[in-house]
N, C-alpha and C positions, 0 to 999 in steps of 0.2 A: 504493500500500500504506500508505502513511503516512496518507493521509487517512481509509480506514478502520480504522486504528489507535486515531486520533487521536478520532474517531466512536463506536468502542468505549463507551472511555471514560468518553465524556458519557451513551451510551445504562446503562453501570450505574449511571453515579450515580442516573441521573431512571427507574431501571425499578424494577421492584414486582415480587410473586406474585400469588397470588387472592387473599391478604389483605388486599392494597389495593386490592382493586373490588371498587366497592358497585354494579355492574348486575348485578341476576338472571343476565339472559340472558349476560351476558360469564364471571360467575363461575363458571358449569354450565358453558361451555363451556371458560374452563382448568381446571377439578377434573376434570371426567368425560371430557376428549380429548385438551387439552394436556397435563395431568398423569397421565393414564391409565396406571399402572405394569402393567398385563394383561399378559401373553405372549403373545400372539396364536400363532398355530400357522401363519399366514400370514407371521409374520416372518422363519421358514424361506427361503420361499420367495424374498421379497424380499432376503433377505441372499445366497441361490444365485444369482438372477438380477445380482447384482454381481458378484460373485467371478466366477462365468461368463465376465465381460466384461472382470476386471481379469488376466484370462491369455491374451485374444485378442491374436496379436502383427499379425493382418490390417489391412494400411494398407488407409486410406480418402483418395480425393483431396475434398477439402476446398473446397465455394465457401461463405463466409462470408455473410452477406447483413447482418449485424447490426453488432455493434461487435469482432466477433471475439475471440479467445481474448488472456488476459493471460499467458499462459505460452510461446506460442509464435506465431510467424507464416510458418511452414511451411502450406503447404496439401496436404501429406502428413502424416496423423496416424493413428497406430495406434489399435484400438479399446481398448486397455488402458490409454492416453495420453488419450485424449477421456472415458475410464470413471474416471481417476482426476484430472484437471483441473477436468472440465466437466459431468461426473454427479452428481447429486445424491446427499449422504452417507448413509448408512444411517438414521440419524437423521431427517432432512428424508422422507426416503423415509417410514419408519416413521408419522412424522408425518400423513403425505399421507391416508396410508390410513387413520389415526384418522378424519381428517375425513371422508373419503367413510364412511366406515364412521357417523360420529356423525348427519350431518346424510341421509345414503340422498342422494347428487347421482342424479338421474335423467342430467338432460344435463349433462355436463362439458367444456369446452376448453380446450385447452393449448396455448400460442404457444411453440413450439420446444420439436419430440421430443428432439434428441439423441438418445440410446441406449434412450433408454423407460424409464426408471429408478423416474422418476415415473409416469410414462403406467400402466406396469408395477404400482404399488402402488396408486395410482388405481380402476384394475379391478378389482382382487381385493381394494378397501373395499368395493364394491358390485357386485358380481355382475349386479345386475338393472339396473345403469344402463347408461349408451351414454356415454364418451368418446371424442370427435373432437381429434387431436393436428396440429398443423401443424408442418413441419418445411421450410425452406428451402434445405436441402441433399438434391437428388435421392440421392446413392451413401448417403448417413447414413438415410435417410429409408426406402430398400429394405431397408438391412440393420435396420435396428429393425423392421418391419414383418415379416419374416421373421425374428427373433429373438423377436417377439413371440407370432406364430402356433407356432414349436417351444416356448411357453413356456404353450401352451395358454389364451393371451388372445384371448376371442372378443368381447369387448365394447368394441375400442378399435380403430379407423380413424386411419389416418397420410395425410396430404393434405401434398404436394409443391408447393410453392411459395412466394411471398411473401407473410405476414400481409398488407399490402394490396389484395394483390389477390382473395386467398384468404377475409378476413372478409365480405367483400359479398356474396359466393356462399354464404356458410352455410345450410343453408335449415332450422334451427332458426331460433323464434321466438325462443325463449328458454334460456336456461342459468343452470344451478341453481350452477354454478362455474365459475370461469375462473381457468385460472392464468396470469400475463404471467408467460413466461420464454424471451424467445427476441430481442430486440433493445434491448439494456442502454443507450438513448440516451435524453435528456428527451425531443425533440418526438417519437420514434418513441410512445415510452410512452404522452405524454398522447395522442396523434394515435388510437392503440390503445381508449385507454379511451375517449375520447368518441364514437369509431366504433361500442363493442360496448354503451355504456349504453342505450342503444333494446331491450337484448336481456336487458333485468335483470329481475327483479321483487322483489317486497317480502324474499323471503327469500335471495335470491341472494350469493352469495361471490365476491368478487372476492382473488385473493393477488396481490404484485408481490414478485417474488424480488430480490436484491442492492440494496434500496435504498438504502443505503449503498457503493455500488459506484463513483459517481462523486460529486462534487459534483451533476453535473446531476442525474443520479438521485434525490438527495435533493432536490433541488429539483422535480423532478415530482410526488414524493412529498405534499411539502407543497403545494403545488398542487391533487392529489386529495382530501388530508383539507377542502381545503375548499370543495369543491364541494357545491353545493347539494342534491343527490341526494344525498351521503354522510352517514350520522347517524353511524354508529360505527365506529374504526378501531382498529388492534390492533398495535402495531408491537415487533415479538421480534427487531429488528436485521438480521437472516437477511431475512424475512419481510414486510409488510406488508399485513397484513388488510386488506376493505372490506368494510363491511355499509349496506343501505339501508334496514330496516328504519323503516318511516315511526312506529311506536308508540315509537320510543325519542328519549331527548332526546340532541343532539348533544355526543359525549363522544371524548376519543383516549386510551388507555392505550396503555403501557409495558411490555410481560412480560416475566422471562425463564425462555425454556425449560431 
């Protein structure tokens, strides 16, 4: 906790708004998505689909596969306990759907469902896309899949098993977004990203959630901004954007949301 305290910090002093980026394409995208003040009529939804989940007192037995929970190491955990630990905040949600919504992801995936919180706002930014969710815990992975479908999401598949084993069998070419949120370790992460960069294309999103979450974390981080396929990268603390976009000159900003 200290060390992202401490992380904090540094990331206000050195962060900025759209006032401080001078890229086109970076600046429309925090004016018109990240800063997007609209009401959406779908935020309804997304904020129901939380609450839902933060009144479930149904325990779940719990196989971790990743770096596991920083709150508890019980492998009994109630769904209203994983919905207010380990789910993503209304905010981050909200956000989600901006983007699907801004950019229309056709193909989206997502390394660890959890509750679908994301998965959940994901789908209902773009109606007409297809999101594929991985979740490594079989009992979590049933119960979002069927909280999913009474929640009238037709456009998002839950796959049970291990990212590893699980991203080779993908049989997309490619995806329009990817969110890493499901095994918070350096080699898993970069192991991750250089597995699914065959699957990119010019206009493809890549987010990495908690980068700030360990030291290693951050250090994988910086490791992907400089990767040679990475032109532009977007770091809001929470968050860590990746764009590949080959027309842009290699640039990293600072936001915050």
């Amino acid at each position: 906790m200290f060390y992202q305290i401490s992380q904090y910090l540094k990331f206000l002093k050195r962060s900025t708004n759209q006032h401080g980026v001078h890229s086109p394409f970076v600046y429309q995208l925090v004016t018109n998505c990240f800063y997007n003040k609209k009401t959406h009529t779908d935020y309804q939804l997304i904020a129901q689909y939380k609450s839902a989940l933060l009144k479930q007192t149904t325990p779940l037995h719990i196989t971790d596969l990743g770096t596991g929970s920083m709150y508890t190491k019980s492998n009994i955990r109630t769904v209203k306990s994983i919905a207010k630990h380990s789910g993503a905040s209304l905010k981050r949600a909200k956000l989600l759907y901006r983007l699907a919504n801004y950019f229309k992801f056709k193909n989206s995936l997502e390394l660890g469902t959890s509750l679908g919180i994301s998965t959940h706002a994901i789908a209902l930014g773009h109606t007409d896309g297809q999101i594929t969710s991985i979740e490594g815990c079989p009992n979590i992975a049933k119960f979002t899949a069927q909280t999913l479908k009474k929640n009238n999401i037709k456009n998002a598949e839950v796959l049970i098993g291990d990212f590893s084993i699980k991203i080779p069998k993908l049989k997309q070419n490619t995806f329009d977004f990817i969110l890493f949120d499901g095994n918070h370790n350096k080699k898993a992460t970069l192991d991750y990203f250089e597995t699914l960069l065959p699957k990119t294309h010019n206009d493809s999103v890549f987010i990495f959630d908690d980068i700030y979450w360990t030291k290693g974390m951050t250090e994988a981080w910086e490791t992907i901004k400089k990767h040679p396929k990475v032109t532009v990268t977007i770091d809001t603390f929470q968050y860590g954007f990746v764009f590949f976009r080959s027309e842009q000159a290699k640039e990293h900003f600072t936001i915050r949301l």
